[in-house]
Structures are given as structure tokens and as C-alpha cells.
C-alpha atoms as one frame of an Amber mdcrd trajectory, in Angstrom:
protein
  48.979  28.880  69.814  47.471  32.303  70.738  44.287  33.550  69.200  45.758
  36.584  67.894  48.053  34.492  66.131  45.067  32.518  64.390  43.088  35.498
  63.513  45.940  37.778  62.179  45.504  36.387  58.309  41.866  36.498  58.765
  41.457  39.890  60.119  43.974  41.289  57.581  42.121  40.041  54.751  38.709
  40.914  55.876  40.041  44.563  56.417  41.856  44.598  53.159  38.199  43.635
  51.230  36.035  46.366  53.707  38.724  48.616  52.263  38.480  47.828  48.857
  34.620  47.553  49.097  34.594  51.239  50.348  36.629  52.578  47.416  34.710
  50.191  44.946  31.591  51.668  46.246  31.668  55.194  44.109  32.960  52.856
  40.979  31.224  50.257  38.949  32.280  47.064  40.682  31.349  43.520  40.731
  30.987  40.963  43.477  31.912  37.077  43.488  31.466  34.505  45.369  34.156
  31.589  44.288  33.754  27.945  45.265  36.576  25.132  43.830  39.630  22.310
  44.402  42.687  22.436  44.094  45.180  19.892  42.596  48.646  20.615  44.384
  51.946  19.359  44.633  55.197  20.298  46.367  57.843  20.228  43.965  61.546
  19.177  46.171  59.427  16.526  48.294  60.047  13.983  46.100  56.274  12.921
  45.838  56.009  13.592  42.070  52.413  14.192  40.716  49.399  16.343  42.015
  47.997  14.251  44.500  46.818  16.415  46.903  43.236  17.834  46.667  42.273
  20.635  48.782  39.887  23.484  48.603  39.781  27.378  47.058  36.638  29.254
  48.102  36.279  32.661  49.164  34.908  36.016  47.908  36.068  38.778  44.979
  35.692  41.768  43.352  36.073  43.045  40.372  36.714  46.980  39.073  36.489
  47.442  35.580  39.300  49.860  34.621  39.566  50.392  31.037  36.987  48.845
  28.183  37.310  45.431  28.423  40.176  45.433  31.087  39.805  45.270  34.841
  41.411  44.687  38.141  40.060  41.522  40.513  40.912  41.446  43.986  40.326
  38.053  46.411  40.011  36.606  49.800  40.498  33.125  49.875  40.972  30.110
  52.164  43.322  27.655  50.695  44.311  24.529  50.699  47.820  23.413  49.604
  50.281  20.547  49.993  50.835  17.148  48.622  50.281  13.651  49.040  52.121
  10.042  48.582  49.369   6.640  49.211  51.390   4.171  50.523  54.051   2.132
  49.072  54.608  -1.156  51.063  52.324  -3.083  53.423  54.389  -2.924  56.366
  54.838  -0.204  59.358  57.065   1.606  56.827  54.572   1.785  54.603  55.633
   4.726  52.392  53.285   6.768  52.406  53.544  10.642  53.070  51.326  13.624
  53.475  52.235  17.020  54.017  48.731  19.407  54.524  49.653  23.671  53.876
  46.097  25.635  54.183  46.514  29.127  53.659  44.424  32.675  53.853  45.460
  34.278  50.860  45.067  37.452  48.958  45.579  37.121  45.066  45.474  40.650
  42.738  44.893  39.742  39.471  44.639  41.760  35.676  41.479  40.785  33.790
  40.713  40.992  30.313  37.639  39.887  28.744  36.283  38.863  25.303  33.057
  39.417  24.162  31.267  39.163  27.268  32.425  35.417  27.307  36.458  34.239
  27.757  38.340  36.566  30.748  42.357  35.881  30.677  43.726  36.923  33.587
  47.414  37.279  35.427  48.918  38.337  38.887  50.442  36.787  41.771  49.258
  36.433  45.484  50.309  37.069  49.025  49.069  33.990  51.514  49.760  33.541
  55.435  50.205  29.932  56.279  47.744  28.954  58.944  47.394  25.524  59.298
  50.667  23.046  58.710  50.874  19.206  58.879  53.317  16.803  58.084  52.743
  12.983  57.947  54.952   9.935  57.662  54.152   6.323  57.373  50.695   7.098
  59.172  52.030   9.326  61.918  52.248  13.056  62.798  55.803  14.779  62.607
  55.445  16.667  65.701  58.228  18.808  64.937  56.462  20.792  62.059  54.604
  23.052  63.811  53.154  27.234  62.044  55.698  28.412  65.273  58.795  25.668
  64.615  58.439  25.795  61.161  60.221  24.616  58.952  57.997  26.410  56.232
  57.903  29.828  56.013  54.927  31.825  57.006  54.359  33.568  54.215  53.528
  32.234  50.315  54.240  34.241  47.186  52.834  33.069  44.050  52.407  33.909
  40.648  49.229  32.895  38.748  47.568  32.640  35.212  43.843  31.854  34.728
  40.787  31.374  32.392  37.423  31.650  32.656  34.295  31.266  30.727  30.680
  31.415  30.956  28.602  28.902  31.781  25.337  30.018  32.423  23.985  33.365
  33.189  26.066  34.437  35.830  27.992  31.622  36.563  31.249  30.784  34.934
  33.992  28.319  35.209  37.426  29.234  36.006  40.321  27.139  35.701  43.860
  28.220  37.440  47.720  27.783  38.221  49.990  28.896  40.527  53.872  28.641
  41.252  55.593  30.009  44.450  57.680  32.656  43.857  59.910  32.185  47.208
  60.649  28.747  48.178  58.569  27.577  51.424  61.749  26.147  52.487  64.851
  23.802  52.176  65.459  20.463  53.286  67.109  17.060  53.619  64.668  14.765
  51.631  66.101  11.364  49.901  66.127  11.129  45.957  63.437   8.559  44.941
  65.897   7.342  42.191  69.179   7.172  43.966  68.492   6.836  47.450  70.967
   9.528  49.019  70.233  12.440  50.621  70.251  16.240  48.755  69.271  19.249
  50.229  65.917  20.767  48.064  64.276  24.027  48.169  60.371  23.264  48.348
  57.744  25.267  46.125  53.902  24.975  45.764  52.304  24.263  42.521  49.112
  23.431  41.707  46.071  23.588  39.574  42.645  24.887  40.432  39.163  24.359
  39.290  36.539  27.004  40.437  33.083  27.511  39.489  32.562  31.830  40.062
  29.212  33.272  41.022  29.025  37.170  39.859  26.873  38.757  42.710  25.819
  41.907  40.585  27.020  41.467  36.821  24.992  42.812  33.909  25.358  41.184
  30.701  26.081  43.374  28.144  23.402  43.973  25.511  24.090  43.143  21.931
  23.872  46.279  19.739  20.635  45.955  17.206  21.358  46.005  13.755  21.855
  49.421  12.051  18.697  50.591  10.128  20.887  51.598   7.062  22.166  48.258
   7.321  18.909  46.343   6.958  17.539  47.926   3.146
């Protein structure tokens, strides 16, 4: 695999923040630095349940818009996939592990209450860029980024909560769903045994704790004088 093709989601993103830093500059932005897991599954793989922990850490920001409403933007590095432990003790042991790690870009709509609860929404744009498939204990050689069978490029949708913690800390807890399938294929049905063709999609929960680089609390109003006789 060719450098260029390795930094392509990596140079794109970091030139997609410097841009968004520059026009953030003039406006009343916020920084983040975002540190988490993810708890993922590929639903059409047959490996029900989410299995598969990876991690979700990169950096944000965050232009306030309209009172309490505001637009985040991210850079992250992302890990995806899912995960089967084995099934038998024998060479065919059953056991399965498919590994997805992404760069990815998610634009998100904020809204926060009192200072304390932000509810957000958006989706996200991610460029596959590391893919492994496993098979009781051994590498399929024949998934490759260039041979796919996945598709480069991830679409998701996302919802998310956060709240504060502590100061400038606050916890943030998030799903996601693919909006395009990452691909289809011949998997066997766990119940009946045959084969069906499935279309594959991420989903997964996250669990981030969110560092605001340069957020100022907002001050609680004093009591009205007129108020207090």
C-alpha cells in the first residue's frame, strides 16, 4: 500500500479542521479534546451483540450559532467492527473477528440546557483505513482496504448526550448507524444453517469523556434588588 494512500484520510481531515479553525478564529469558538470506547457490532455478520471494543479519540470544535444552539465539528480516529470468542475447542473453533478503524469526520447540531445537558444530532463521513478479517484464529487474506470487500467510505447517522462532570470536563455518551451498507455478502444464518446473502452495517455505542480547551461557564445572574425587599 502506497503512502499517499495511508495519509489521504489523515491529511483531509487535518485540512478540513485548519480550515474550520481559521473561520472559527473571528467567532466565539470552543476547543475539545475527546478521549472514549466504542461498543460496536456489524449487523448481517451474524455475530449478534456488541462485542467489539475499540477506540474514539480525536479533537473538536464547537461554534455557538444561536443562544443556546451551536454547530460541533470533529476529527476522529475510530475504531469499528465486531467480534465472536470462540465456540468449540477444536481447529474450527468458531470464533470470528472482523477489525474496521476509520478517520472520520462527524458534523453535529448542539443544543444545550442550562449550562449542563447538550443533545446533539448529525451524521458523519469516515474513510476506512485499516481492515481485518479473522476466522477460527487466522487472517482472511483476501480482505484487504484495496480488494475490499467493504467499501471505503462510512456514512453514519448519530444522536448523543452529554453532561457535565466537573468543571470542564463532561461525559458524552453516543450512537451511530451506517447510512450505506459497508457491503453484501454470503454469511450462514446462525439459526438455520444455509447460506443468505446480507448487506452489512456498523452500529455501535460510544462512551467519551470531552475536555473543553477554552469554555467559560456561564455566570448565574444575581438576584434582582427589587426582588430581595
Amino acid at each position: 500500500m502506497s503512502p499517499l494512500r495511508i495519509s489521504f484520510p489523515v491529511i483531509l481531515t487535518l485540512a478540513l479542521t485548519a480550515a474550520l479553525h481559521n473561520y472559527a478564529s473571528a467567532q466565539a469558538f470552543k476547543a475539545e479534546i475527546i478521549g472514549g470506547f466504542n461498543k460496536s457490532q456489524v449487523d448481517g455478520d451474524e455475530t449478534a451483540g456488541f462485542k467489539k471494543y475499540g477506540l474514539n479519540t480525536g479533537l473538536g470544535v464547537v461554534l455557538p450559532v444561536y443562544k443556546n444552539w451551536s454547530v460541533s465539528f470533529e476529527t476522529l480516529y475510530n475504531q469499528k467492527g465486531s467480534r465472536l470468542r470462540k465456540q468449540f475447542n477444536d481447529s474450527l473453533d468458531g470464533s470470528y473477528k472482523l477489525v474496521m478503524n476509520y478517520a472520520e469526520v462527524p458534523l453535529m447540531i448542539q443544543y444545550t440546557d442550562r449550562d449542563f445537558m447538550t443533545v446533539s444530532a448529525g451524521a458523519s463521513w469516515g474513510r476506512l483505513v485499516q481492515v481485518e478479517e479473522w476466522k477460527n484464529g487466522f487472517r482472511v487474506d483476501s480482505v484487504t482496504l484495496l480488494n475490499g470487500p467493504f467499501s471505503r467510505n462510512s456514512f453514519d447517522v448519530i444522536g448523543d448526550v452529554r453532561f457535565r462532570v466537573y468543571q470542564n470536563f463532561k461525559i458524552n455518551l453516543r450512537y451511530s448507524y451506517s447510512l450505506k451498507k459497508l457491503a453484501t455478502r454470503t454469511v450462514r444464518d446462525s439459526m438455520s444453517g444455509k447460506m443468505n446473502e446480507r448487506d452489512f452495517y456498523h452500529n455501535l455505542w460510544s462512551v467519551r469523556l470531552i475536555y473543553m480547551l477554552n469554555e467559560s461557564r456561564k455566570a448565574r445572574r444575581a438576584p434582582d434588588a427589587t426582588q430581595q425587599k
